[in-house]
ROSE-4610 file (N, C-alpha, C; in Angstrom, 1 decimal, always signed):
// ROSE-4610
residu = [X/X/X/X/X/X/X/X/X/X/X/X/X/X/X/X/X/X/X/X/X/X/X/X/X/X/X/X/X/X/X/X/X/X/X/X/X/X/X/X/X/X/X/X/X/X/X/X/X/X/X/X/X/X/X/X/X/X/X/X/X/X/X/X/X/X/X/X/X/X/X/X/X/X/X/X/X/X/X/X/X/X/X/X/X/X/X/X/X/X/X/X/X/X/X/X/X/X/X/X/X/X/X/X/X/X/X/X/X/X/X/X/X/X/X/X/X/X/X/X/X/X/X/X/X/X/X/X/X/X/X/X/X/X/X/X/X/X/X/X/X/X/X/X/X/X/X/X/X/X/X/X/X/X/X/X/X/X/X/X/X/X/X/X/X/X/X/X/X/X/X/X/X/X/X/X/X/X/X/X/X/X/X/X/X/X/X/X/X/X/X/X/X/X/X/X/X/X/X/X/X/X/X/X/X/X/X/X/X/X/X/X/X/X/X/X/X/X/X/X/X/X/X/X/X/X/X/X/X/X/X/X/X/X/X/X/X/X/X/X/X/X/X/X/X/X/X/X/X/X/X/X/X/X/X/X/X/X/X/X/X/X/X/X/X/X/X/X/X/X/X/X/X/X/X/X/X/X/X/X/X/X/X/X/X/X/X/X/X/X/X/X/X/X/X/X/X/X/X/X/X/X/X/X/X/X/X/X/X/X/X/X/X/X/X/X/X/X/X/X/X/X/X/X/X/X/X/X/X/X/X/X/X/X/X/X/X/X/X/X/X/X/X/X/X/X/X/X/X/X/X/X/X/X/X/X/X/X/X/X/X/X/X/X/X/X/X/X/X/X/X/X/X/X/X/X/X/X/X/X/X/X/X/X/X/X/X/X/X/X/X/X/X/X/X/X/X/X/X/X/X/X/X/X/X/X/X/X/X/X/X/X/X/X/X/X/X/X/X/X/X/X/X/X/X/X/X/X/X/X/X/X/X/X/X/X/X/X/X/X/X/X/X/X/X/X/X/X/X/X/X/X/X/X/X/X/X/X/X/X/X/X/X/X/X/X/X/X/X/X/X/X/X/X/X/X/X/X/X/X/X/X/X/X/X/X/X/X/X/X/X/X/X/X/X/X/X/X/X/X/X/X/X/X/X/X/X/X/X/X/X/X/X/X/X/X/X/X/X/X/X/X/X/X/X/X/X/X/X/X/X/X/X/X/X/X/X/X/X/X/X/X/X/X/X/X/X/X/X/X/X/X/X/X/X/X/X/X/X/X/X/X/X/X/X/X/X/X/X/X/X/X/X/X/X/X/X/X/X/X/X/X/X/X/X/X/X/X/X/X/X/X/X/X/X/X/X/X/X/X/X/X/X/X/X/X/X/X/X/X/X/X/X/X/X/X/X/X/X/X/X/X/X/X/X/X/X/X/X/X/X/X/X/X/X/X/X/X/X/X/X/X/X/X/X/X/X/X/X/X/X/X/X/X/X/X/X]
num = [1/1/1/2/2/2/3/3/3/4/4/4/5/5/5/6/6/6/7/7/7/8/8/8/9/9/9/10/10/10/11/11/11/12/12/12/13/13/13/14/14/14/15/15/15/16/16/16/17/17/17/18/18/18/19/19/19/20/20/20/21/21/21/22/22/22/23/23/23/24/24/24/25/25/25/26/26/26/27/27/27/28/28/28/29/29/29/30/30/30/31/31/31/32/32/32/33/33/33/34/34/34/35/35/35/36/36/36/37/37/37/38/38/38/39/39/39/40/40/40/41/41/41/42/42/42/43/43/43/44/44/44/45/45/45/46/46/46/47/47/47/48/48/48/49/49/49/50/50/50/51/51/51/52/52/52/53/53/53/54/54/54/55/55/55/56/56/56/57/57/57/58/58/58/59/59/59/60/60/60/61/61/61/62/62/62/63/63/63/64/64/64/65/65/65/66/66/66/67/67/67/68/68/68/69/69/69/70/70/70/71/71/71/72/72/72/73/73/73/74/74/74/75/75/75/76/76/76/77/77/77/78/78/78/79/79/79/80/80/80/81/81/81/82/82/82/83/83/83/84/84/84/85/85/85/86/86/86/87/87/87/88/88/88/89/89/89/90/90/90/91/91/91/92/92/92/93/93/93/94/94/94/95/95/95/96/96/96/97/97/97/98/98/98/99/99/99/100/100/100/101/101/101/102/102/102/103/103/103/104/104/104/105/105/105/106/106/106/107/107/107/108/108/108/109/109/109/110/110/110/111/111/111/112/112/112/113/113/113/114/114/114/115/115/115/116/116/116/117/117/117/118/118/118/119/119/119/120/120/120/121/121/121/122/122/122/123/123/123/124/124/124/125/125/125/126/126/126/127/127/127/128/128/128/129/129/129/130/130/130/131/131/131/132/132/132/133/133/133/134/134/134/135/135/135/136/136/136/137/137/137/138/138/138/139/139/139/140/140/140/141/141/141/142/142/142/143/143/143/144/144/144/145/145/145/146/146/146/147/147/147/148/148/148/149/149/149/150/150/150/151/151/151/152/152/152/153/153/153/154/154/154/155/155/155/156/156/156/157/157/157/158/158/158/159/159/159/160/160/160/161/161/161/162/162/162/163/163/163/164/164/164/165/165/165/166/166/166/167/167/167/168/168/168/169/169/169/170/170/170/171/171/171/172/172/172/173/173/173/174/174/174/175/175/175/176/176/176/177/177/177/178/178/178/179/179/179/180/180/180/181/181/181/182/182/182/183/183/183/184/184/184/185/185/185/186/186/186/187/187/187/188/188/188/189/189/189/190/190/190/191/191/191/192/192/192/193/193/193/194/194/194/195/195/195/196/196/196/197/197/197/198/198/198/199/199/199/200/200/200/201/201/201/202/202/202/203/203/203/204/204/204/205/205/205/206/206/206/207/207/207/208/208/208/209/209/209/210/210/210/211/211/211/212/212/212/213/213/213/214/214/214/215/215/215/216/216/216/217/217/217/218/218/218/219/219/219]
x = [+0.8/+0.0/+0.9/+0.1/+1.5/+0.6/+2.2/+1.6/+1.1/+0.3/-0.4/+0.9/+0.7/+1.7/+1.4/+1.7/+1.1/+0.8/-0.1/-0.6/+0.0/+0.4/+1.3/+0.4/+1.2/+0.6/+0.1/+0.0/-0.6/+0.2/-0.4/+0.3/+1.4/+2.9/+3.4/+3.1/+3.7/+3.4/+3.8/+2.4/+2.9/+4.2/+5.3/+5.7/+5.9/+6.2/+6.2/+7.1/+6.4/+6.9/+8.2/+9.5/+10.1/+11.5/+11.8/+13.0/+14.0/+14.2/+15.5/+14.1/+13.3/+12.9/+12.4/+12.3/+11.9/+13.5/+14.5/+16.4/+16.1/+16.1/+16.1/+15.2/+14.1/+13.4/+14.2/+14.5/+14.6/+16.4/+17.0/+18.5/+18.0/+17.2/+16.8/+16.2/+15.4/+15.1/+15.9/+16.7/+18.0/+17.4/+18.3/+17.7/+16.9/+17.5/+16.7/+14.9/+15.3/+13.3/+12.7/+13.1/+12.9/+11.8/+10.5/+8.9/+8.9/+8.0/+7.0/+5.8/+5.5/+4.3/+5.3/+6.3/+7.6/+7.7/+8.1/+8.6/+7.0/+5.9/+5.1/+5.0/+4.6/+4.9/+5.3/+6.6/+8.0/+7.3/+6.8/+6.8/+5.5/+4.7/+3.0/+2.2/+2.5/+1.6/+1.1/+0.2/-0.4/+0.7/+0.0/+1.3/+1.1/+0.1/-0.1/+0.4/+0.8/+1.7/+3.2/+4.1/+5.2/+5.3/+4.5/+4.3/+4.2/+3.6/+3.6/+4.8/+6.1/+7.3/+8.4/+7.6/+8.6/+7.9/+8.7/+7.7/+7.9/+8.4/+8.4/+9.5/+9.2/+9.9/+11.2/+12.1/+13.6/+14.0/+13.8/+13.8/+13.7/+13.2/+12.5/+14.0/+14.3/+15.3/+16.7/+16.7/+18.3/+17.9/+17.1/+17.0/+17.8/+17.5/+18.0/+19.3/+19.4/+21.4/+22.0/+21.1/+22.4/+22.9/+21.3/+21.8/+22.6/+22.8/+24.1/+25.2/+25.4/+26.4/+27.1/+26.4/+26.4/+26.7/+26.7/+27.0/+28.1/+28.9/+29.9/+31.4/+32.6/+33.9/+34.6/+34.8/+35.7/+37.1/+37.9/+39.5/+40.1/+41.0/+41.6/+43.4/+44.0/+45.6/+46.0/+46.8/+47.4/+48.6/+49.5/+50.7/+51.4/+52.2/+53.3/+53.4/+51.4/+51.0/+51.2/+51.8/+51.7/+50.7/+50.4/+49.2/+48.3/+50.0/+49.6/+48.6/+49.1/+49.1/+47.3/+47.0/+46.1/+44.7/+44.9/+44.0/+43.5/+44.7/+44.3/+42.6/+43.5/+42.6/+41.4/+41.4/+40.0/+38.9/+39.6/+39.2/+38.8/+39.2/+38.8/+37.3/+37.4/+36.5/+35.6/+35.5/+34.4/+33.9/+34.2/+34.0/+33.1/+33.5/+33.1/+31.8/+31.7/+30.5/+29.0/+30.0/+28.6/+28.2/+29.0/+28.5/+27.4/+27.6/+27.1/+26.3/+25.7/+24.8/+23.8/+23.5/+22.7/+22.4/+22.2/+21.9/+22.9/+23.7/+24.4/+25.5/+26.0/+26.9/+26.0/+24.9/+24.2/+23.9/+23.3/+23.7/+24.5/+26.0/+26.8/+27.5/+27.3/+27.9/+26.7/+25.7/+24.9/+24.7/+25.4/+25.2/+24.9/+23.8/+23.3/+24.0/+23.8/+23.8/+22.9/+21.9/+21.1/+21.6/+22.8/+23.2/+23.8/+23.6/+24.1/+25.2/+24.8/+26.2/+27.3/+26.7/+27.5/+28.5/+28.4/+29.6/+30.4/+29.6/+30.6/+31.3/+31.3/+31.7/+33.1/+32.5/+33.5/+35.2/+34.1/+34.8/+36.0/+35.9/+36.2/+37.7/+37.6/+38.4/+39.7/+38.8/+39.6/+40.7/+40.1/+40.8/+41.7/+41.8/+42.8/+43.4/+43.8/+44.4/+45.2/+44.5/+45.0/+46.0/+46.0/+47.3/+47.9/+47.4/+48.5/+49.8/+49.3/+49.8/+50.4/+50.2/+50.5/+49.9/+48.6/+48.0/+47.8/+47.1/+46.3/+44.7/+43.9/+42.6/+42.1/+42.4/+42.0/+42.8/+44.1/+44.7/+44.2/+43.5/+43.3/+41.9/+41.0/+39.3/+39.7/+40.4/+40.5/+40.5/+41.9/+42.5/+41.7/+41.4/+39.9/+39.1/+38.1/+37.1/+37.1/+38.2/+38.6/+38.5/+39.8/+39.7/+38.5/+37.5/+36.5/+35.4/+35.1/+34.1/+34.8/+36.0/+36.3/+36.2/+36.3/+35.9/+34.5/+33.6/+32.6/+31.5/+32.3/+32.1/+32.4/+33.5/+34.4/+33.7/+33.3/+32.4/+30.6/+30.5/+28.7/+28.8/+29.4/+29.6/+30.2/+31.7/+32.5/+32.5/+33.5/+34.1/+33.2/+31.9/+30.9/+30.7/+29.4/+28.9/+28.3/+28.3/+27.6/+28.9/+29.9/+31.0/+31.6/+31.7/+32.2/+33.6/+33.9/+34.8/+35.7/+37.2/+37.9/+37.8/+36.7/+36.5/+36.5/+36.1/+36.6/+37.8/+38.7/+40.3/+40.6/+41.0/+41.3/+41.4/+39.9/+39.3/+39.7/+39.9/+40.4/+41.5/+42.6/+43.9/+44.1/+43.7/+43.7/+43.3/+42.5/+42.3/+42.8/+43.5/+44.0/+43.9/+42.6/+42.2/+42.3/+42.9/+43.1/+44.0/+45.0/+46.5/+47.4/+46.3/+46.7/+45.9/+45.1/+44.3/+45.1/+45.3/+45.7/+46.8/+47.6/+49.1/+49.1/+47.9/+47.7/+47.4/+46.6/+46.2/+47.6/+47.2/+48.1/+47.2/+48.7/+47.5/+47.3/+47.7/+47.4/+46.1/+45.8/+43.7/+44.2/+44.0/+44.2/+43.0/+41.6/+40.2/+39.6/+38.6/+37.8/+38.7/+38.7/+39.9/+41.3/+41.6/+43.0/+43.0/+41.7/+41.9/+41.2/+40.5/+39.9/+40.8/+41.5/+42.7/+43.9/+44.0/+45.2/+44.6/+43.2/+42.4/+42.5/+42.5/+42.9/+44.2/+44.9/+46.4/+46.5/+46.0/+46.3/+45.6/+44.7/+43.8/+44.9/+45.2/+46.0/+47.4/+48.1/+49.0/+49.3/+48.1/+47.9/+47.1/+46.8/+46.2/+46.9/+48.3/+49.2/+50.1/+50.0/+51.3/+50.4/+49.3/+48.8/+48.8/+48.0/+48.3/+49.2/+50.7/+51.8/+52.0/+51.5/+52.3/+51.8/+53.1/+53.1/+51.8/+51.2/+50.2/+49.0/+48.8/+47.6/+46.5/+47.1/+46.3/+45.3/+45.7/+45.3/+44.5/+44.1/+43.5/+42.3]
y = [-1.2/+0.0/+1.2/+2.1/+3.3/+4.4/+5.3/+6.2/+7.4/+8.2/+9.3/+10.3/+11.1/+12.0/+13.4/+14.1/+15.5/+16.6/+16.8/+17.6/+19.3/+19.6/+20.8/+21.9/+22.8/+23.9/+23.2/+22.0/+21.7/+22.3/+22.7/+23.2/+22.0/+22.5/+21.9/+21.2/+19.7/+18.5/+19.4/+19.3/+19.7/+19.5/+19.8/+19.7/+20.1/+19.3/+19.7/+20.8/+21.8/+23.3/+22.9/+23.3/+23.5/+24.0/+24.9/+25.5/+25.1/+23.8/+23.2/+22.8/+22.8/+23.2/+24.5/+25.2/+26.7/+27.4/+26.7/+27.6/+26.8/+25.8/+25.3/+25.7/+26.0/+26.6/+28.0/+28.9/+30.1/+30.1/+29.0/+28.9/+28.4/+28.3/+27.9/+28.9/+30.2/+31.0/+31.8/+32.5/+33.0/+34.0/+34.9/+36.0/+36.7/+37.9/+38.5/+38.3/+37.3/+36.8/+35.7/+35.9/+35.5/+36.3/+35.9/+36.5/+35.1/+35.8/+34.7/+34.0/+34.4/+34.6/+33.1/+33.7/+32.6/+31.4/+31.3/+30.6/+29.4/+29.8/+29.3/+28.5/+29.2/+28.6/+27.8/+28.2/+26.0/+25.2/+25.3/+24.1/+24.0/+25.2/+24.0/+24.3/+25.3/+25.3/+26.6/+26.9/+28.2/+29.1/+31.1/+31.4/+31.7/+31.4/+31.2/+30.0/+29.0/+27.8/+28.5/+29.7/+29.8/+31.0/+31.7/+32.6/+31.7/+30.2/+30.1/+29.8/+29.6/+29.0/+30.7/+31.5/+32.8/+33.8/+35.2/+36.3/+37.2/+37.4/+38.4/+37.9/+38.7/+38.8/+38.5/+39.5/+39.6/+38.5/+37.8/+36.5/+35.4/+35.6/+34.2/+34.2/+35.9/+36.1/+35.7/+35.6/+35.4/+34.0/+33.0/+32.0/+31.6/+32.1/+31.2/+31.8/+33.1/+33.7/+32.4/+32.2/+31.6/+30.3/+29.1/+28.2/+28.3/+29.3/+29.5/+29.6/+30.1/+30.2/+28.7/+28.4/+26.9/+25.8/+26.2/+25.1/+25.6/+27.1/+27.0/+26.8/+26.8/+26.3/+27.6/+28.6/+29.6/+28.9/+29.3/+28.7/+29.5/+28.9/+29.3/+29.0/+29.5/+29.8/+28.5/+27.9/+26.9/+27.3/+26.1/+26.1/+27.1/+27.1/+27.2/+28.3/+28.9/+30.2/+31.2/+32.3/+34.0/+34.2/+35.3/+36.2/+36.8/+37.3/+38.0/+37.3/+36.1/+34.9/+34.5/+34.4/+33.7/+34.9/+35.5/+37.0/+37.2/+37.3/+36.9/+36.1/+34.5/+33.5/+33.9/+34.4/+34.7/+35.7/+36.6/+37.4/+37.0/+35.9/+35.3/+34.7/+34.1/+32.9/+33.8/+35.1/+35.8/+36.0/+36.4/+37.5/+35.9/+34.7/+33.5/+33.5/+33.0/+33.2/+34.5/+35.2/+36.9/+36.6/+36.0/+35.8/+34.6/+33.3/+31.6/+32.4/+33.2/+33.2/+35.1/+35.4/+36.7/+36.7/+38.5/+39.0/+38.6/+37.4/+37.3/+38.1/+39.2/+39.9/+41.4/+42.0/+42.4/+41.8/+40.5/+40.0/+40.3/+39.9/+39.9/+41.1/+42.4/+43.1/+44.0/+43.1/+43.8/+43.1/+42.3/+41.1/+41.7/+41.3/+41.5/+40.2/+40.4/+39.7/+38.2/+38.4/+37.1/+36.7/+37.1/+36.5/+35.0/+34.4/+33.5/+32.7/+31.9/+31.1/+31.5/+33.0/+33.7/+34.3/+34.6/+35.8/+34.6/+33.1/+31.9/+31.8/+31.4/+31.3/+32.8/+33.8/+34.6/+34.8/+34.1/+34.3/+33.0/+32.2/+30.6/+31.5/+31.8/+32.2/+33.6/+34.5/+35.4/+34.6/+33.9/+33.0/+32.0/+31.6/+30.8/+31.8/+32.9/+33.9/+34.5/+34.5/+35.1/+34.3/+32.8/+32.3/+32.0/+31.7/+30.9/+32.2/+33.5/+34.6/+35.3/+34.9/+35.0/+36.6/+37.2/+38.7/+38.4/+39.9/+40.2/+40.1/+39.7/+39.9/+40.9/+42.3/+43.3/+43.1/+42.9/+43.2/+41.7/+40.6/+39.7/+40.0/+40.7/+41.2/+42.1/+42.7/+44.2/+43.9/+43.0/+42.5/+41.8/+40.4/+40.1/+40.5/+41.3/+42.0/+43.2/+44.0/+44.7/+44.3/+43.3/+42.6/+41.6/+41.2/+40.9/+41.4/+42.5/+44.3/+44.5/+44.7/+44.8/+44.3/+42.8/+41.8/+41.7/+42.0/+41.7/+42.9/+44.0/+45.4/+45.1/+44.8/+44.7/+43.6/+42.5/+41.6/+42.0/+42.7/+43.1/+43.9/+45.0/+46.1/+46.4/+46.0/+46.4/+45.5/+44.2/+43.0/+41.8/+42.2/+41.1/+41.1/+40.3/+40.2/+41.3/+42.3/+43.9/+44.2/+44.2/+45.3/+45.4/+46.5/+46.4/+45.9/+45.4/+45.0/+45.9/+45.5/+46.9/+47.0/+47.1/+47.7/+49.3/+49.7/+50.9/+51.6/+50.4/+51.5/+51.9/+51.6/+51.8/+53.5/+53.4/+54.6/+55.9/+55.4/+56.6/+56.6/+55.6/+55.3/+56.9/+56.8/+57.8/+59.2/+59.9/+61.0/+62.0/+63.0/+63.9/+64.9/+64.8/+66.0/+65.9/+64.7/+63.9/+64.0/+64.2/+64.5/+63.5/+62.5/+61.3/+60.3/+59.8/+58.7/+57.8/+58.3/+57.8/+57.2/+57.8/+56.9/+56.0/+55.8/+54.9/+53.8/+53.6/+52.4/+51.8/+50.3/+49.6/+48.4/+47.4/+46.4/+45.3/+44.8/+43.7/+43.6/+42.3/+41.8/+41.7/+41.8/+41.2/+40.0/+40.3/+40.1/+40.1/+39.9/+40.2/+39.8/+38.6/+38.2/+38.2/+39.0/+39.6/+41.0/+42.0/+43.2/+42.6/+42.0/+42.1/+41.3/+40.8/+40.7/+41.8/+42.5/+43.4/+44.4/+45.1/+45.8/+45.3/+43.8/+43.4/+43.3/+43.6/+43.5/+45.0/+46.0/+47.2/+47.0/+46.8/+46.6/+45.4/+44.4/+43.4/+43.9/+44.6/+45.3/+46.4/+47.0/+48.1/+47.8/+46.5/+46.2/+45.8/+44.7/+44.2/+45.5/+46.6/+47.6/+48.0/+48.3/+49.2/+48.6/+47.2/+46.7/+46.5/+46.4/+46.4/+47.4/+48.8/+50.4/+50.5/+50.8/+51.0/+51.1/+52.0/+53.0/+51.9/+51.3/+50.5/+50.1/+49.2/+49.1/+49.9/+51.3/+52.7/+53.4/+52.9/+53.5/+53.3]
z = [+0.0/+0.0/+0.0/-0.9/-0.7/+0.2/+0.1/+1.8/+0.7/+1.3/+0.8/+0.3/-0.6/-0.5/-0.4/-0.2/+0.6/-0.8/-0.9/-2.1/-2.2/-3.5/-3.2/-3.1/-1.5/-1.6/+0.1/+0.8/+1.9/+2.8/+3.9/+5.2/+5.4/+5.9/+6.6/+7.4/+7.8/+9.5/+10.5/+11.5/+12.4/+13.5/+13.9/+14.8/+16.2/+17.1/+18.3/+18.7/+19.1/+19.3/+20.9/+20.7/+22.1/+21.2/+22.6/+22.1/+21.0/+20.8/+19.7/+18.5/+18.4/+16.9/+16.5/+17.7/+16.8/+16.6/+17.2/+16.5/+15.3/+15.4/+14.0/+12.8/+13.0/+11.7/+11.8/+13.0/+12.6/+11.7/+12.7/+11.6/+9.9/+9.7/+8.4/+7.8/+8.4/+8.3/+7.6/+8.6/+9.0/+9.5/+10.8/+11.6/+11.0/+10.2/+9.5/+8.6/+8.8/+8.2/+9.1/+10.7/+11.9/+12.2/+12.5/+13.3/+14.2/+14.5/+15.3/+14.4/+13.6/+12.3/+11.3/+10.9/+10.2/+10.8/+11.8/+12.8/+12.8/+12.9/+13.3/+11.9/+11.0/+9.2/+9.3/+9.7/+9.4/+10.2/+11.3/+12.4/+12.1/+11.5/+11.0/+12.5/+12.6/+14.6/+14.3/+15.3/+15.5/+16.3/+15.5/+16.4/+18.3/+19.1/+20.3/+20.4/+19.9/+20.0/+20.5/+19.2/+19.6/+20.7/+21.2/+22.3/+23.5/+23.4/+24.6/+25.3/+23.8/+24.5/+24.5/+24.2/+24.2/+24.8/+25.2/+25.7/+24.6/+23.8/+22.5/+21.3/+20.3/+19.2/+19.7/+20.4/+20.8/+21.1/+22.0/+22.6/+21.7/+20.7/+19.9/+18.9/+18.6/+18.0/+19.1/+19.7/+20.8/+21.3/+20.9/+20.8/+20.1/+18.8/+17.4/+17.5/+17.6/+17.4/+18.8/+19.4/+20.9/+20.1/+19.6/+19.0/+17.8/+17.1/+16.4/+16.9/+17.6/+18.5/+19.0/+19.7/+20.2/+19.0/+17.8/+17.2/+16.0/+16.9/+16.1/+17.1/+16.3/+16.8/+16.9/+17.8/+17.5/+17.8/+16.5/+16.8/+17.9/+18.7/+19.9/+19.4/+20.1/+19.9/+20.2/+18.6/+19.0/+19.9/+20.4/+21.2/+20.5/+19.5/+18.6/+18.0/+17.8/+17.5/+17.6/+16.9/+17.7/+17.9/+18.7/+19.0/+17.6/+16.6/+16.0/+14.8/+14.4/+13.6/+14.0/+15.7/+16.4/+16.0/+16.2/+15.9/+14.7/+13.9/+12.4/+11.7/+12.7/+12.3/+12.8/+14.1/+14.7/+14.0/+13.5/+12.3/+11.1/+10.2/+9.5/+9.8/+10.8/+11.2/+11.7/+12.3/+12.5/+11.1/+10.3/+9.0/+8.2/+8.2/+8.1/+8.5/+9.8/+10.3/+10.4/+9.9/+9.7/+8.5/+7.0/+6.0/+5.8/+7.0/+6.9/+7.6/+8.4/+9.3/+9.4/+8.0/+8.1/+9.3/+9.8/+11.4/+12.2/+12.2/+13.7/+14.0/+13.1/+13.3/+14.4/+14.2/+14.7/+16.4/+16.6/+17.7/+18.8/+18.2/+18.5/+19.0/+18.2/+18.6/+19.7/+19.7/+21.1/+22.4/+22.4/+23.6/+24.8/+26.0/+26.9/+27.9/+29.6/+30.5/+30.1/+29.3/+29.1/+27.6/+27.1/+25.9/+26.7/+27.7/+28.3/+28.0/+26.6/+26.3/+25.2/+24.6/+23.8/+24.9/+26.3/+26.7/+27.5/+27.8/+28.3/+27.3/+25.7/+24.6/+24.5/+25.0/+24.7/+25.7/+27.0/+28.3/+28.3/+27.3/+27.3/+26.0/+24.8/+24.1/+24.6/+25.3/+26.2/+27.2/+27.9/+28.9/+28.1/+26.9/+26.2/+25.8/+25.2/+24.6/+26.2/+27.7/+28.5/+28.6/+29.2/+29.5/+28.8/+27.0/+25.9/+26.0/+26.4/+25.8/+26.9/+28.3/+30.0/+30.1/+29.5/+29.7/+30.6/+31.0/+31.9/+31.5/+32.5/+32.6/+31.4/+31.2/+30.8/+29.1/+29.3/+28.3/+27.2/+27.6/+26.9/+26.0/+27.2/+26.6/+25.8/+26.2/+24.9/+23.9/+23.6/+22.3/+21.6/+22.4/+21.4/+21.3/+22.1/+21.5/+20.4/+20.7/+19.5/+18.2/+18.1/+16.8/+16.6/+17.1/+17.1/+16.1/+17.2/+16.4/+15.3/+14.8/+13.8/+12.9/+12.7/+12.2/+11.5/+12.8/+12.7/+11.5/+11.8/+11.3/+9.3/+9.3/+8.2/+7.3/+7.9/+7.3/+7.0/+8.0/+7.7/+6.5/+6.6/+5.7/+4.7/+4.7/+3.9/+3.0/+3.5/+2.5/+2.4/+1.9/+1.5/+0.2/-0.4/-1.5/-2.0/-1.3/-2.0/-2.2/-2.2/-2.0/-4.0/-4.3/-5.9/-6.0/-7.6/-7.5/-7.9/-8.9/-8.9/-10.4/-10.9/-12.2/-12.4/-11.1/-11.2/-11.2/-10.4/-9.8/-10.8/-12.4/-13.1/-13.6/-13.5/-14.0/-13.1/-11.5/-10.4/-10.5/-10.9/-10.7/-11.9/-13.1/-14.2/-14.1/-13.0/-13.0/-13.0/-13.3/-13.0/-12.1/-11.8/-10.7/-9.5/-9.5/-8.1/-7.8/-6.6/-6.3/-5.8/-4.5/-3.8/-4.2/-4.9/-4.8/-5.7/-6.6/-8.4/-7.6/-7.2/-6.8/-5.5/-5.1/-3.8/-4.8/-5.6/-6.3/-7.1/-7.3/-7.5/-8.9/-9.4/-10.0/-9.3/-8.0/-7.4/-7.2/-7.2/-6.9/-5.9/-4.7/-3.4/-3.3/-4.1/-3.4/-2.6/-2.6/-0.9/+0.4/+0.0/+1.5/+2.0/+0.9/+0.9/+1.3/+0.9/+1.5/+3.0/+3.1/+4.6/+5.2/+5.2/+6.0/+6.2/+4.8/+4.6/+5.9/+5.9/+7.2/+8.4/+8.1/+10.0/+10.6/+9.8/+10.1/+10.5/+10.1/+10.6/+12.1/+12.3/+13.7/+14.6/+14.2/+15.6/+15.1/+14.4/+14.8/+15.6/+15.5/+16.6/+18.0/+17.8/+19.2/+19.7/+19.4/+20.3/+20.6/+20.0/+20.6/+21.9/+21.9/+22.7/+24.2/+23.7/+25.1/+26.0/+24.8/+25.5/+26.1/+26.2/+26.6/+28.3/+28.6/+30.2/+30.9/+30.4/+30.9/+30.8/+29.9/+29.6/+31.0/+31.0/+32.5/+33.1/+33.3/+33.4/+32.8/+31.2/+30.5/+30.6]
């Protein structure tokens, strides 16, 4: 006997509404086209079904960014690793995850006391950078959060899929009415991930001097 097959256009199966399947539709979603109205859509339930497991929109949203979080690997400083080398990576792997995961860069750079396992997550890679690297408390958060936000900044905005390519340098490299731009330009492609690295190296260059300066501590 064959099994029925679902006629197109039929509501979704219902599923049972609890926390690990509404991250999951909304990770399928992705944040940005995250409701409560959506949310209810995937799982096939009414939306006083997903209210009864949340108290608002925000929440339903820092649901889904936490289980993203929770199911990714931030790289930590191998043995052998410099700081400067370590930071890098961590910049990469941010800029990685803002592009795999629309909105979580947003998240992230607004984390609250109840972001719960995003600031354990944060407090867990600080503390490997503190002793791989023998900082201080202060001097470890700085550094990674710094290059972090920048990271995180550099990826939302700048060096994504909107960003143009250098079909124009050409055209600026040639102006004449221009005094400095023309001679800043070059012919190397670096590409996307060459200049957004070439930008992070200005940032953990200047972050490892600073925290080294006497005064730091102080600041």
């Amino acid at each position: 006997m064959h099994e029925p097959t679902n006629p197109e256009g039929r509501s979704p199966r219902k599923r049972r509404v609890t926390p690990q399947t509404m991250a999951e539709a909304g990770i399928a979603l992705t944040l940005p086209k995250v409701s409560v109205k959506s949310v209810a859509e995937s799982l096939g339930v009414s939306i006083v079904a997903i209210y009864n497991n949340i108290d608002d929109l925000g929440s339903l949203k820092a649901l889904v960014a936490e289980e993203i979080l929770r199911r990714w690997s931030p790289p930590l400083p191998g043995d052998d690793e410099s700081m400067h080398d370590a930071l890098l990576t961590l910049a990469s792997a941010m800029r990685e995850l803002v592009h795999s995961n629309p909105g979580i860069a947003e998240y992230l750079i607004g984390l609250t006391p109840s972001s719960i396992d995003a600031i354990r997550m944060a407090d867990s890679v600080q503390t490997r950078y503190r002793t791989r690297y023998d900082l201080t408390p202060k001097q470890a958060t700085w550094a990674v959060i710094t290059v972090c936000e920048h990271a995180l900044t550099l990826a939302e905005m700048v060096y994504n899929s909107a960003r143009r390519d250098r079909e124009y340098d050409d055209a600026i490299a040639a102006r004449t009415d221009l005094d400095t731009l023309p001679g800043a330009y070059d012919t190397v492609d670096r590409g996307p991930d060459g200049m957004f690295l070439w930008s992070m190296r200005t940032v953990v260059v200047g972050t490892l001097e600073l925290i080294k300066a006497p005064d730091f501590e102080q600041a």
